[in-house]
N, C-alpha and C positions, 0 to 999 in steps of 0.2 A: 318856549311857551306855546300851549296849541292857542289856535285861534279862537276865537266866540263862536262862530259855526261847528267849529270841532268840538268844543265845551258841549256845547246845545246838544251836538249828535252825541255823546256820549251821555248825558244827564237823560235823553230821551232812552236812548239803552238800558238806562238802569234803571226808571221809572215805568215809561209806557210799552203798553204791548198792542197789538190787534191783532186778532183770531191767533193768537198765544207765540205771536213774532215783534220781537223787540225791531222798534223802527225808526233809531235813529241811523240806518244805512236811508230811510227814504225819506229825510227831511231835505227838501228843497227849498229854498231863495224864493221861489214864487205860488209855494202851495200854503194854505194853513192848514193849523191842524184838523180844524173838521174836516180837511179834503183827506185826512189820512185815516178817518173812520173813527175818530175819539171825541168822546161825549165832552159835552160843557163840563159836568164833575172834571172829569178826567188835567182836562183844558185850567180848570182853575186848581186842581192842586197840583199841575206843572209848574204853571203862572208862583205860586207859593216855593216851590223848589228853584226856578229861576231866580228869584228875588233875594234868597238866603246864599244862592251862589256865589251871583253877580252884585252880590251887597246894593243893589237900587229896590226903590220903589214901584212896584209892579201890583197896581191894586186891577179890579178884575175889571175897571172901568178901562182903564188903560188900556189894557189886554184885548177890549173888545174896538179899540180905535186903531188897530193893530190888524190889516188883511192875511197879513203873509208872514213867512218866518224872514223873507227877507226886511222888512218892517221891526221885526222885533231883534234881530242884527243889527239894525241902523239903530234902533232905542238903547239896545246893550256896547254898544261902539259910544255913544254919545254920554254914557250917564254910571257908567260899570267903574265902582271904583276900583 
């Protein structure tokens, strides 16, 4: 089974893009996603693809208590059914 880091980069592959390059080769543990060039839209209908994934609740409050993708690993590690 891939891990949650590898789920993420892959759901990022198949959802998000920046200047028309899928990016989940450059999610990192301690960047978030604004650091990777992607608007709040963007940011909130990943937050909605994560949540359908990872069967949790991921409302966009949450998401914003949330710095880093490392932060949102440790939320999906703790709460992922």
């Amino acid at each position: 089974m891939a891990s949650i880091e590898e789920r993420l980069k892959q759901l990022a592959d198949e959802n998000l893009e920046v200047d028309g390059q899928p990016i989940g080769k450059l999610l990192d543990p301690s960047k978030s996603l604004f650091d990777l060039g992607l608007s709040s839209l963007d940011i909130v209908a990943f937050g909605k693809v994560i949540a359908q994934e990872f069967n949790v609740p991921l409302t966009p409050e949450k998401g914003a208590e949330m710095r880093n993708i490392g932060d949102l690993i440790a939320y999906l590690e703790a709460n992922a059914a």
